[in-house]
N, C-alpha and C positions, 0 to 999 in steps of 0.2 A: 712807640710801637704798641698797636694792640693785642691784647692777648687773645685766643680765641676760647669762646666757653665752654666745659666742661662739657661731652657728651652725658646725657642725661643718664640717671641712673635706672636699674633692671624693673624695678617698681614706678617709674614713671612712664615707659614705653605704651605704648597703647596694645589691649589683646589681639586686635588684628591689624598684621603690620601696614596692610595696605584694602583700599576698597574692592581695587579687583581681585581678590584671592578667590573667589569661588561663584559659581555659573549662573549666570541672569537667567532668567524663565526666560526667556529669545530662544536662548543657547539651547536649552534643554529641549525646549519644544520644536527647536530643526534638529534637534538627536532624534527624537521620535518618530518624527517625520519622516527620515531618513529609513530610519526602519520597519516604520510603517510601508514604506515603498518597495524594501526588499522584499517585507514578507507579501507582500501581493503579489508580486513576481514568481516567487518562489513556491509557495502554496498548491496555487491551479497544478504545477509538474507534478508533487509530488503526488497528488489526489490524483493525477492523470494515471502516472505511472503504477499506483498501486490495482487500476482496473485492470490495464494493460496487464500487470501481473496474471492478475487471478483470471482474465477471460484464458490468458494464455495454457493455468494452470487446469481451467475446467475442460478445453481440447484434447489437453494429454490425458485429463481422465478419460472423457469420449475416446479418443484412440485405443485407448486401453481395454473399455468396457466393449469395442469393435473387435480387438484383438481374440477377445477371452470368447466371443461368443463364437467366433470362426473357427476354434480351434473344439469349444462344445462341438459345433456341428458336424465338425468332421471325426471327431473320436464317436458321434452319437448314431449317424448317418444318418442325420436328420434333413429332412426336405428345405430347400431355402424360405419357405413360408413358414416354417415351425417358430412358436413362439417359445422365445427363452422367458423363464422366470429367475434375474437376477440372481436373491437370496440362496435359493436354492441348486441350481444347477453351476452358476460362477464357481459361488465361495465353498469350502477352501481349495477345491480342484485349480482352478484356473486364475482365481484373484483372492489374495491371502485377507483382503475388506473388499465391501463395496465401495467404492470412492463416493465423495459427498461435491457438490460443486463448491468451492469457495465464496462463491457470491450469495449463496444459500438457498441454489435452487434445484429442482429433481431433476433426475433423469430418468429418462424412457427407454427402455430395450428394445421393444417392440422385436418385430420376426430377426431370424438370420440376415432376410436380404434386405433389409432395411438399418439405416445407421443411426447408433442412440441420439436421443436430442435432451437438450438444456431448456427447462420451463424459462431461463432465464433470460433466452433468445438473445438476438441484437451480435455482437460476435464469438456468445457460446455456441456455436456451430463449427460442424465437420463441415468440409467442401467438396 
């Protein structure tokens, strides 16, 4: 009968037990890939969503900067052609700041019967 030999001792093993233990440049480079495709995907929404934001936040300023002049003119009885000057006639009566547009562009008061606009145009607009 033969005997079968000795499992090798802890010093004779080799440091890595096997060739496949860790990731071929293949592997890794369809990892990337992979994420590189997510982030494409993903990216444009949120760039999107962040305008959408702010066009949306620079309206409620407009409405607001609308509000505050209509309510000048009737505490002032001022003609609807009378022009408001922001700084001075809003704040602090009627708006506690003058709002700033998010996107980082001015706004126009112009008369009572005209509605603020955004240098910013495109959907910084009242309708």
């Amino acid at each position: 009968m033969r005997r079968t030999p000795p499992p090798p001792r802890r010093s004779q093993q080799p440091f890595f037990p096997s060739a496949r233990a860790a990731f071929t440049l293949i592997e890794i480079m369809i990892v990337v890939l992979i994420i590189g495709i997510l982030l494409s995907i993903a990216v444009p929404n949120f760039v999107k969503t962040r305008e959408t934001t702010r066009s949306k936040s620079c309206i409620e300023n407009l409405h607001k900067l609308q509000g505050a002049k209509e309510m000048w003119a009737m505490d002032n009885n001022a003609p609807p052609d009378s022009a408001v000057n922001g700084a001075t006639d809003l704040v602090p009566e009627y708006l506690r700041l003058l709002p700033t547009c998010p996107s980082g562009g001015t706004y126009t008061l112009g008369a009572v019967n005209t509605i603020p606009t955004c240098s910013t145009g495109g959907t910084h607009t009242l309708n």
